[in-house]
DRENDO-1510 file (C-alpha; in Angstrom, 1 decimal, always signed):
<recs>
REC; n; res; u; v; w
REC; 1; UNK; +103.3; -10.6; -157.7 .
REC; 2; UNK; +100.4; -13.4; -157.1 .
REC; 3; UNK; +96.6; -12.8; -156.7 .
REC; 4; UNK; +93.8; -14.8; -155.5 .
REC; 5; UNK; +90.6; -13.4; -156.1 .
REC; 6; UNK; +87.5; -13.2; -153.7 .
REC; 7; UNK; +85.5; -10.5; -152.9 .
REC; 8; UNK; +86.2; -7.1; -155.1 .
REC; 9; UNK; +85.9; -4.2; -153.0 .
REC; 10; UNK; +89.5; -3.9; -151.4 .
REC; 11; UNK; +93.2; -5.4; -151.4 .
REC; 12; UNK; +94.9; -8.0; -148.7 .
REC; 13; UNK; +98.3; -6.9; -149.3 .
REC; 14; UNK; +101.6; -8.6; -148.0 .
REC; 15; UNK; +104.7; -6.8; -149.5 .
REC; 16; UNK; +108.2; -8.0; -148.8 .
REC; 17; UNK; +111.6; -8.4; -150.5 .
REC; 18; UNK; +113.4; -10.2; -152.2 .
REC; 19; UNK; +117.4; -9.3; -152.7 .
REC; 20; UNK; +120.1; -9.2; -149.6 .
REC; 21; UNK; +123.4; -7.7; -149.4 .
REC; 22; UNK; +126.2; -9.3; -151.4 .
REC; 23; UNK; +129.0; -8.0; -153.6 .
REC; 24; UNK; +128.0; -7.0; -157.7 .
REC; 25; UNK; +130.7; -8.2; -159.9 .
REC; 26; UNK; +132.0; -5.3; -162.3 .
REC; 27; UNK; +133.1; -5.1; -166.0 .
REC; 28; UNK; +136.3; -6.3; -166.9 .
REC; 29; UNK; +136.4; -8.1; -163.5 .
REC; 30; UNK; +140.0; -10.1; -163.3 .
REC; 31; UNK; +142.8; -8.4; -161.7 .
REC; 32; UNK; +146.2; -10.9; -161.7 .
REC; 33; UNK; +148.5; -10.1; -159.0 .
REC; 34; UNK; +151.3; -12.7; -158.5 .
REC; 35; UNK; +150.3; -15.7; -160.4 .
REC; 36; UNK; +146.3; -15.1; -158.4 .
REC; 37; UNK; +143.0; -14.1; -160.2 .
REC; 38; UNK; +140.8; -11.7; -158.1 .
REC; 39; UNK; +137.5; -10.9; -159.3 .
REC; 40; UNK; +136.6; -6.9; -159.2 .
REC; 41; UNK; +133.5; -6.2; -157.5 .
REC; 42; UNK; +131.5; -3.7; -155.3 .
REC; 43; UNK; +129.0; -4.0; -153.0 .
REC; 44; UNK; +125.3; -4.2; -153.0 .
REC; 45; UNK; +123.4; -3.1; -150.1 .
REC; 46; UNK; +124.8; -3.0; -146.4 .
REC; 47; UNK; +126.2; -5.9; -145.6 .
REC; 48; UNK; +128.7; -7.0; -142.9 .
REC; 49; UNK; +132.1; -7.4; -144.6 .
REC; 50; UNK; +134.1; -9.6; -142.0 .
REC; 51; UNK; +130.9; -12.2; -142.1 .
REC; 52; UNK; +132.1; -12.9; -146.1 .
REC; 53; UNK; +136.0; -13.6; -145.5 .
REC; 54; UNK; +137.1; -17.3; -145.3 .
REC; 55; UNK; +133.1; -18.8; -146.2 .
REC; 56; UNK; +132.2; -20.3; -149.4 .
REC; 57; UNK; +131.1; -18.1; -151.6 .
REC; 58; UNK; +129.6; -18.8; -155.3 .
REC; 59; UNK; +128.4; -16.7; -158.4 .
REC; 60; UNK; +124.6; -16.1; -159.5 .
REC; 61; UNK; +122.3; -13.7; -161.7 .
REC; 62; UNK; +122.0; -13.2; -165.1 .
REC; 63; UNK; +123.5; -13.3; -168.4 .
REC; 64; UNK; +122.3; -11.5; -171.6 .
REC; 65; UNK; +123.1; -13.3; -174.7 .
REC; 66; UNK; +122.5; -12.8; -178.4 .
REC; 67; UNK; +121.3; -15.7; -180.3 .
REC; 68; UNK; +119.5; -15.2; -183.5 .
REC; 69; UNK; +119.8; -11.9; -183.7 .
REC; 70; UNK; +117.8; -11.8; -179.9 .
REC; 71; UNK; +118.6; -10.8; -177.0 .
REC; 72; UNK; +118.4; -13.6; -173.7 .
REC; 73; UNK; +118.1; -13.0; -170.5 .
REC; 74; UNK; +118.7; -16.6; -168.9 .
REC; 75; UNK; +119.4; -17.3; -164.8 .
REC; 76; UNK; +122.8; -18.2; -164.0 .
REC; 77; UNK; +124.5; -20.0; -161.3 .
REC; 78; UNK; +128.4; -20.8; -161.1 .
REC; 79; UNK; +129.1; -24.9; -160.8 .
REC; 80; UNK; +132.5; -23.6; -158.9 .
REC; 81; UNK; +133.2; -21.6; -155.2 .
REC; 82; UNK; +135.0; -19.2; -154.1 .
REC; 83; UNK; +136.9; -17.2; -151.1 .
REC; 84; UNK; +137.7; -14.0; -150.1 .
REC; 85; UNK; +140.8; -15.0; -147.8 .
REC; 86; UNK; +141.4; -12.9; -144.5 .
REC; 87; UNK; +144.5; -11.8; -143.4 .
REC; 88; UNK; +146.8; -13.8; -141.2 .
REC; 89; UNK; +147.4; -12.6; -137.9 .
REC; 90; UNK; +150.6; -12.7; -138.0 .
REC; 91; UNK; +150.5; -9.8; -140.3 .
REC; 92; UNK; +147.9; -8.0; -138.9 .
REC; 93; UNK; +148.5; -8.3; -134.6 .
REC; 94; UNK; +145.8; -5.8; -134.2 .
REC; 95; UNK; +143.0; -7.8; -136.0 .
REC; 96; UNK; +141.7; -8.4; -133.3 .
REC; 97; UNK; +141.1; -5.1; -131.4 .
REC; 98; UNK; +139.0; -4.5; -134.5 .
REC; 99; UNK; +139.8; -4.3; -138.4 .
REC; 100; UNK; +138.1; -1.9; -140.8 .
REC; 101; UNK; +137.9; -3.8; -144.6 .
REC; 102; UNK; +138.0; -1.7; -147.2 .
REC; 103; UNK; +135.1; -2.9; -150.1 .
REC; 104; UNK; +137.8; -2.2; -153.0 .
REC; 105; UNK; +141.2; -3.5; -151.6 .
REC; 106; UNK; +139.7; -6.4; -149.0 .
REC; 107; UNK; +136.5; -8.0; -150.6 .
REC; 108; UNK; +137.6; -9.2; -153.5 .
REC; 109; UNK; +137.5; -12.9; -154.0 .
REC; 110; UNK; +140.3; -15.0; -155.8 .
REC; 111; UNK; +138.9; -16.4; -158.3 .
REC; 112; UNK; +141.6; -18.9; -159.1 .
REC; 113; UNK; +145.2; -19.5; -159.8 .
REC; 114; UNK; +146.4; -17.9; -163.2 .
REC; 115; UNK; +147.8; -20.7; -165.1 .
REC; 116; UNK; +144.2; -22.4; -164.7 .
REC; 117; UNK; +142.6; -23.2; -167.9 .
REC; 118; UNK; +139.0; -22.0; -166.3 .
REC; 119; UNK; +137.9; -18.8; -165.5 .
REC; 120; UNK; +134.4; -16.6; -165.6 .
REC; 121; UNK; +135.1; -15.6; -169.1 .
REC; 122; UNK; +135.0; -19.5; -170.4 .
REC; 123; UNK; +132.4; -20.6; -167.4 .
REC; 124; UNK; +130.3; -18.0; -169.0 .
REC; 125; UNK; +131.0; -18.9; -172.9 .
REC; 126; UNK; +130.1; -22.5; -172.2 .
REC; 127; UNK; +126.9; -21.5; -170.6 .
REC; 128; UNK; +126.1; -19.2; -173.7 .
REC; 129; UNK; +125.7; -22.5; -175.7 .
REC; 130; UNK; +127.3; -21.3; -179.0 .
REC; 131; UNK; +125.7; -17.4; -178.0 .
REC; 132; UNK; +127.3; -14.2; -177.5 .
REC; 133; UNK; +127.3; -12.5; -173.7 .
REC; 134; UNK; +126.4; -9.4; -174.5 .
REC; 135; UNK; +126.4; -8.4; -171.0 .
REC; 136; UNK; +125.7; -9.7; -167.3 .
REC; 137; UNK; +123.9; -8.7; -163.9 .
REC; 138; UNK; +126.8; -11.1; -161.9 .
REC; 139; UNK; +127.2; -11.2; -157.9 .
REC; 140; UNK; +129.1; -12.9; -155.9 .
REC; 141; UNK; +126.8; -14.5; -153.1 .
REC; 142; UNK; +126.8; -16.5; -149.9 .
REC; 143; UNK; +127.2; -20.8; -150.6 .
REC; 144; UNK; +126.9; -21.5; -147.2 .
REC; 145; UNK; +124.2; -24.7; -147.1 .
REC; 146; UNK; +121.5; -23.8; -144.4 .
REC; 147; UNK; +121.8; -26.0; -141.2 .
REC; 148; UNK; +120.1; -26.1; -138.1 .
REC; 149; UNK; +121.9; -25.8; -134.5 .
REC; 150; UNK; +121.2; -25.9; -131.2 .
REC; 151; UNK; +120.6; -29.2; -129.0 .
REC; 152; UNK; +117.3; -29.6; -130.2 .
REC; 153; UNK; +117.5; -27.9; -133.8 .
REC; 154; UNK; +116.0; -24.6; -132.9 .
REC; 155; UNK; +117.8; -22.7; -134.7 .
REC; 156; UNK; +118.1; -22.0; -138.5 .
REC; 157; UNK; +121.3; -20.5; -139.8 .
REC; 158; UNK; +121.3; -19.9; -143.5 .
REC; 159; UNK; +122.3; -16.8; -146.1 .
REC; 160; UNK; +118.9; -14.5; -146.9 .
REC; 161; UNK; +117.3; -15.1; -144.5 .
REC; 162; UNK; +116.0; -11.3; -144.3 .
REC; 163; UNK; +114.2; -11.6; -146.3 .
REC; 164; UNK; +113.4; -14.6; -148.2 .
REC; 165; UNK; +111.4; -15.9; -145.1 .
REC; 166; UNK; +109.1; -13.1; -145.9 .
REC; 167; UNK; +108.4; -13.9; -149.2 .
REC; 168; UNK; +108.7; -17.4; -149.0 .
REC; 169; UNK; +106.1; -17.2; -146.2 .
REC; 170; UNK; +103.8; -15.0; -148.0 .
REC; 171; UNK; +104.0; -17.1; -150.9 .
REC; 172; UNK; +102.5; -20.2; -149.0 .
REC; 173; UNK; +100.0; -18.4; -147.4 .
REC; 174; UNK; +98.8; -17.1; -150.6 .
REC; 175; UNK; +98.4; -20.4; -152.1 .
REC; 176; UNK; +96.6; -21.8; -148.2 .
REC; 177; UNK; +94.3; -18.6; -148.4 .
REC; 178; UNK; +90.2; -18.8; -148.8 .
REC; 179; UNK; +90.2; -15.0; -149.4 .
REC; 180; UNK; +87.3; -13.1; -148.6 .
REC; 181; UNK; +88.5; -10.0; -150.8 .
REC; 182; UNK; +92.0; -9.9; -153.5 .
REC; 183; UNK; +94.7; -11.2; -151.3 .
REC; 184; UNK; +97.9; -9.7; -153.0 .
REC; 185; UNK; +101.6; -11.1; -153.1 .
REC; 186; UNK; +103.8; -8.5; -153.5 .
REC; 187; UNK; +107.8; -9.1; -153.2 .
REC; 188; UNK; +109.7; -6.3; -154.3 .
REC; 189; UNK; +113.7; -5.9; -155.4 .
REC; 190; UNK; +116.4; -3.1; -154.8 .
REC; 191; UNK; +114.9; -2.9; -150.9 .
REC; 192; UNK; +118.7; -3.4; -149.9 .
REC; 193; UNK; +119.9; -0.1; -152.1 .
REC; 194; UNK; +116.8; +1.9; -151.7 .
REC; 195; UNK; +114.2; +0.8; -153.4 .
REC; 196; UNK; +114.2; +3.7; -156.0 .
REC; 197; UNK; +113.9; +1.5; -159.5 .
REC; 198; UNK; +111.4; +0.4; -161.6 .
REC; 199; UNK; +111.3; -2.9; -160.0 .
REC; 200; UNK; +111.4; -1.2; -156.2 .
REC; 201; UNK; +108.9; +0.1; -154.1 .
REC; 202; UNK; +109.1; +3.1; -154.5 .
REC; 203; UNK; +108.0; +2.9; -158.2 .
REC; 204; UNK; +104.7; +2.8; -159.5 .
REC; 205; UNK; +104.5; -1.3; -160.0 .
REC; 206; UNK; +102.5; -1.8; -157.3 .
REC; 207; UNK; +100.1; +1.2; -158.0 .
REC; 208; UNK; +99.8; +0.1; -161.4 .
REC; 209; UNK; +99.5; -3.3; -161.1 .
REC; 210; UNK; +96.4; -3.2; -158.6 .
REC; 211; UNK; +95.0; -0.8; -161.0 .
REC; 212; UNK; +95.3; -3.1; -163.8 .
REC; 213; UNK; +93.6; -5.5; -161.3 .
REC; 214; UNK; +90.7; -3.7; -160.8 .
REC; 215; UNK; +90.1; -2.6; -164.3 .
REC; 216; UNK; +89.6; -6.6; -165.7 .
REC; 217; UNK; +87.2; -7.1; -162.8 .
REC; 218; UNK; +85.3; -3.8; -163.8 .
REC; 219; UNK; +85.9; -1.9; -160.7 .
REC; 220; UNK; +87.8; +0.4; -162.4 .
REC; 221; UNK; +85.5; +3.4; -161.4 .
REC; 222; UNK; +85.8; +2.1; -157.2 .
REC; 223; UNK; +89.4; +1.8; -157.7 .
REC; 224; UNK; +90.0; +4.6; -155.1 .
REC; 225; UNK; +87.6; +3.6; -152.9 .
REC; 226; UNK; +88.8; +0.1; -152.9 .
REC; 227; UNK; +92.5; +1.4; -152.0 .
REC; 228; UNK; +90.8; +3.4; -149.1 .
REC; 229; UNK; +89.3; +0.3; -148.0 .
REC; 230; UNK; +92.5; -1.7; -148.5 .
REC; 231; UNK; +95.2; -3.1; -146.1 .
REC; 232; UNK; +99.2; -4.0; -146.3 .
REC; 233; UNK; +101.4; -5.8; -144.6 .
REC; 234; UNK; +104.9; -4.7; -145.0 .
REC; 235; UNK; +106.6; -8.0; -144.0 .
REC; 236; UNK; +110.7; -7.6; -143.2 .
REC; 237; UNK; +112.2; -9.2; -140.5 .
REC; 238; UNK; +113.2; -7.7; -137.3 .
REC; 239; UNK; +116.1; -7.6; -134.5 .
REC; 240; UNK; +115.9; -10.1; -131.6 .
REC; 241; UNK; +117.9; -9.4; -128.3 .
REC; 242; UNK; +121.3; -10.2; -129.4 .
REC; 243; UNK; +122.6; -12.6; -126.5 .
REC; 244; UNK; +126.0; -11.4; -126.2 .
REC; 245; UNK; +124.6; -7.6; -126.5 .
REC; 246; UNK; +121.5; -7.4; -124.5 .
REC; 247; UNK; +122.2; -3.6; -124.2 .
REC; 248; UNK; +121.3; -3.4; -127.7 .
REC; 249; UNK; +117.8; -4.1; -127.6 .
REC; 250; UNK; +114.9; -1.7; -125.7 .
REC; 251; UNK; +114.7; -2.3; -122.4 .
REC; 252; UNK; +111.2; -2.9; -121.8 .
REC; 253; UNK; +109.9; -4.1; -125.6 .
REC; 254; UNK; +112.6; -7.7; -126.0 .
REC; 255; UNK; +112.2; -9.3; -129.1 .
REC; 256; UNK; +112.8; -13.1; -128.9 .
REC; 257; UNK; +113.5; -15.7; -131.3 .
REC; 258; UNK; +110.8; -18.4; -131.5 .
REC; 259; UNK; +108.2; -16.0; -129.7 .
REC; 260; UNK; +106.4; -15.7; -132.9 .
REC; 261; UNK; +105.6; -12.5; -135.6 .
REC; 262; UNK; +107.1; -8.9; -134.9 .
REC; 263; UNK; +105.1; -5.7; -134.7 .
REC; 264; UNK; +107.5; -3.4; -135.8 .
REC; 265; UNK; +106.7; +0.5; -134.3 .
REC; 266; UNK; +108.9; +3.4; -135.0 .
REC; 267; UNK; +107.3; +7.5; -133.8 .
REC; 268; UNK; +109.2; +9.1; -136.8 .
REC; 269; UNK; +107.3; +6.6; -139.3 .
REC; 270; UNK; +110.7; +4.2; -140.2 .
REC; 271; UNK; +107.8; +1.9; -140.3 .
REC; 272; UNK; +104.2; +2.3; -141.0 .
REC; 273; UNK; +102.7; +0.7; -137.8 .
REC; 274; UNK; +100.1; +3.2; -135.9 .
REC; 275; UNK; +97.8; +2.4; -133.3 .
REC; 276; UNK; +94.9; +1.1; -135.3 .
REC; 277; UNK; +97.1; -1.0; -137.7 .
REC; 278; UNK; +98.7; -2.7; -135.1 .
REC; 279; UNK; +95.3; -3.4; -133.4 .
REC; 280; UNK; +94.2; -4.8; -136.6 .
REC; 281; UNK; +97.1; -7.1; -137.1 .
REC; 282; UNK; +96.9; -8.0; -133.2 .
REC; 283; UNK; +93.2; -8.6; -133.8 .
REC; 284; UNK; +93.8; -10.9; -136.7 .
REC; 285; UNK; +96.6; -13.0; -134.6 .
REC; 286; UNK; +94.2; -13.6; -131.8 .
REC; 287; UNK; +91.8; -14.9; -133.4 .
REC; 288; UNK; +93.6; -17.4; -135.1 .
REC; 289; UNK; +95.8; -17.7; -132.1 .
REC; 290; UNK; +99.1; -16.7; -133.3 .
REC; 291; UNK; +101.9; -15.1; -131.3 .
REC; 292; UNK; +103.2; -12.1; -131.8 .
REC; 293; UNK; +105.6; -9.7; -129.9 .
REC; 294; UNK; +106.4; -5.7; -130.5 .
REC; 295; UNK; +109.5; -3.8; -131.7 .
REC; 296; UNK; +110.7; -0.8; -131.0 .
REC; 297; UNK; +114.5; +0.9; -131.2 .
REC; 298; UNK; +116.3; +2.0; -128.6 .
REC; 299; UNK; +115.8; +6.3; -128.4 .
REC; 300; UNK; +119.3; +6.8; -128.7 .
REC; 301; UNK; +119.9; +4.3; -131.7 .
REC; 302; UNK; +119.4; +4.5; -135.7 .
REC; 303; UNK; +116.4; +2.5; -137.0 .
REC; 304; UNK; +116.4; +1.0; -140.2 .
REC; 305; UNK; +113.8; +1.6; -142.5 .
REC; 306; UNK; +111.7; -1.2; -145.0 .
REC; 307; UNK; +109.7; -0.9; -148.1 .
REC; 308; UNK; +106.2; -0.3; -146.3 .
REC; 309; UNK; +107.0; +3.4; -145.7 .
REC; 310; UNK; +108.4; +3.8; -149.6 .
REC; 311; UNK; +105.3; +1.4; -150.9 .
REC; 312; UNK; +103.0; +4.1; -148.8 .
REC; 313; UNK; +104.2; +6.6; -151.0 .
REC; 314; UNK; +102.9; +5.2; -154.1 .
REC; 315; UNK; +99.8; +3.8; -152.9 .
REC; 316; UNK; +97.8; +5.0; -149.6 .
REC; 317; UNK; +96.9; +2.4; -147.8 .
REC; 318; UNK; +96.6; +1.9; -144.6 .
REC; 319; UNK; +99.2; -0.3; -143.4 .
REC; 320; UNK; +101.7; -2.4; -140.7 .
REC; 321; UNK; +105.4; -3.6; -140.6 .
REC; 322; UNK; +105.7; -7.1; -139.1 .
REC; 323; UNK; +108.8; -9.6; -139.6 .
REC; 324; UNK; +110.4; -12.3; -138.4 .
REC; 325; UNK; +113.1; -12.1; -135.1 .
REC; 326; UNK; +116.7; -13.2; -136.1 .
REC; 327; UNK; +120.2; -12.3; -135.0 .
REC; 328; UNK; +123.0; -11.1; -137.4 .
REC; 329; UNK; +120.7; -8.9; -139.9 .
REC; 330; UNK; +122.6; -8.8; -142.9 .
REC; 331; UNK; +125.8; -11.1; -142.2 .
REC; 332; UNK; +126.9; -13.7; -144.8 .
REC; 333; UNK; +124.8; -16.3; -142.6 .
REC; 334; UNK; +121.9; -15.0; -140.6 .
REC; 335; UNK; +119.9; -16.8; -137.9 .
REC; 336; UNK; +116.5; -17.7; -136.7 .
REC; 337; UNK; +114.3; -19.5; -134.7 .
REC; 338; UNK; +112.8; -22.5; -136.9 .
REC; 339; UNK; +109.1; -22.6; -135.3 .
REC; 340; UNK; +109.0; -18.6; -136.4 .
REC; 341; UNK; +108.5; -19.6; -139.9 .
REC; 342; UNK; +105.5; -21.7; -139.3 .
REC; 343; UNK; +103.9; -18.8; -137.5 .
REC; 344; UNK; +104.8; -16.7; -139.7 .
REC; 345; UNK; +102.6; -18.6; -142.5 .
REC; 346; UNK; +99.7; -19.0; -139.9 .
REC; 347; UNK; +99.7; -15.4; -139.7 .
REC; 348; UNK; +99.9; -14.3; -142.9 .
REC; 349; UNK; +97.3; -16.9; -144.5 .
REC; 350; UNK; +94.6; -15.3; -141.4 .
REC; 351; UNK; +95.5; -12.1; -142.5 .
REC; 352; UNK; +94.6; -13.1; -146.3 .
REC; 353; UNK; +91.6; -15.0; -145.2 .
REC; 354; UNK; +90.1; -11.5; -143.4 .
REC; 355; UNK; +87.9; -9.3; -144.3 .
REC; 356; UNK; +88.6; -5.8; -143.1 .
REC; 357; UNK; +85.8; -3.2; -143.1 .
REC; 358; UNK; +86.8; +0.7; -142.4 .
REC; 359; UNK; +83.5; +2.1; -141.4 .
REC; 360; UNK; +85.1; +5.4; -140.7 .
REC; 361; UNK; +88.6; +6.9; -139.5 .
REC; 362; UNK; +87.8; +5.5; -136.4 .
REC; 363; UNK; +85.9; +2.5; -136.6 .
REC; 364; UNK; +86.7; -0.7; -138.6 .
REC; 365; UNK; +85.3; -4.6; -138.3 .
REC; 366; UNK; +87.3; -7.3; -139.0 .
REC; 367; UNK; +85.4; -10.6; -140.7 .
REC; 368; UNK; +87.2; -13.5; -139.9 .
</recs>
């Protein structure tokens, strides 16, 4: 979470998330069948299975190690890949006509020959650095270098992109921001699994932490009134109009890549956007002439939810669910359009730089 201070009276809020879909590896993880090494593992989040087979692939997270009689926490990334090799067709005709991959029996990715002197076990000893690994938060993640395509380098195609453009974007605006009250940075984990931990949002952190906020500048006394007066962005990217599935999509609201920010509407509340937030957002766009475009589901289609309805929950502010448009939400590698990103940061740094003033339930002014 990152702060810039200033006015006091209310919060600029952009929440977003950080972790993706991907595969957790387990205890105890080799399995040796024939003279391979498999790594046991289960999956994080929703992802879409097929997009992992026959793309490199590499370890990441974190390692706990004792050392002095302490216990580490230290980053980790694996120097080696890895594959989780499809099925040839010739032993599966029907592949095509559609496969379904079970997570246990499919997904696991070989992690090497057997006779080979490396494996996680050593990879992880040398890392140590004469500690003990005591225990490990390991997944097995996309290595896929981003790259642009398209004849004029349009597109982006990279792993995480939902929804490290988010936060990435967020981030910079922050730090381009002249607030006019306490711009807030908020990127939240577990959004992929729920949200329900002590590091999601749908725990208290973000309650808590504002609190905290306005306690050391004295408001602690206000600090209902300053969350009445207070706005957030929930910032999680959104589905363009697939162009092999046009179907897919609404058929009057078409969400484009590279036509800028997405409001994001849903009438059972999937995301927070009413009326007046989205006016407000829309308001703030205009004025610092950013584009925007609005989402809604198809009726007779499930819509996914994001972390501004759970966040809502903990804290009650008023509030709106924009993103980013991209195709292949939660595939091994997503894509975008690459002038989004820019907008995106335009946007978010207006929204920072605003002053928003509820003078009652039905009346607000927006200093720009």
């Amino acid at each position: 979470m990152r702060f810039k201070i200033g006015g006091v009276d209310s919060f600029n809020i952009v929440a977003s998330h950080a972790d993706s879909p991907c595969f957790k590896i387990k205890g105890s993880p080799e399995i040796k069948i024939e003279n391979y090494v498999k790594l046991n593992v289960e999956r994080y989040g929703g992802g879409i299975f097929y997009s992992w087979l026959d793309t490199p692939l590499t370890i990441a997270g974190r390692v706990i190690i004792e050392q002095d009689n302490r216990l580490i926490a230290r980053v980790f990334t694996s120097n080696h890949k890895f594959v989780i090799p499809s099925v040839a067709i010739h032993f599966s005709r029907t592949v095509n006509d559609g496969v379904k991959l079970n997570p246990q029996v499919d997904m696991s990715p070989v992690a090497g020959l057997a006779e080979a002197e490396k494996s996680l076990a050593k990879e992880l000893e040398e890392f140590a650095d004469g500690g003990k690994v005591v225990d490990y938060d390991l997944y097995i993640v996309s290595a896929t270098e981003p790259f642009k395509a398209g004849f004029s380098d349009e597109l982006l195609c990279s792993p995480r992109i939902d929804n490290l453009t988010s936060a990435f974007s967020s981030l910079i605006a922050i730090a381009n921001s002249d607030p006019k009250e306490i711009a807030v940075c908020y990127i939240a984990d577990n959004e992929e699994v729920g949200s329900q931990t002590k590091q999601g949002a749908g725990s208290k952190f973000l309650y808590d932490v504002l609190k905290r906020v306005a306690t050391a500048l004295g408001k602690e006394n206000d600090f209902d009134e300053m969350l009445a007066s207070s706005f957030l962005v929930s910032d999680d990217n959104a589905h363009a109009v697939h162009p092999n599935h046009p179907e897919y999509s609404d058929p009057t609201n078409r969400v484009k890549l590279g036509e800028g920010i997405v409001i994001k509407h849903h009438a059972n509340q999937n995301y927070t956007t009413d009326a007046f937030s989205s006016a407000i957002i829309k308001k703030i766009f205009d004025k610092a002439g950013v584009k925007y475009q609005d989402f809604y589901s198809r009726s007779d289609m499930p819509c996914g939810g994001t972390l501004g309805a759970i966040s809502s929950s903990q804290v009650s502010i008023k509030s709106v669910d924009v993103g980013l448009a991209q195709l292949a939400m939660h595939s091994a590698v997503e894509t975008m359009a690459v002038n989004d990103f820019e907008v995106a940061i335009k946007g978010l740094t207006a929204f920072y730089d605003s002053r928003i003033i509820f003078e009652s339930d039905d009346k607000i002014e927006i200093e720009f």
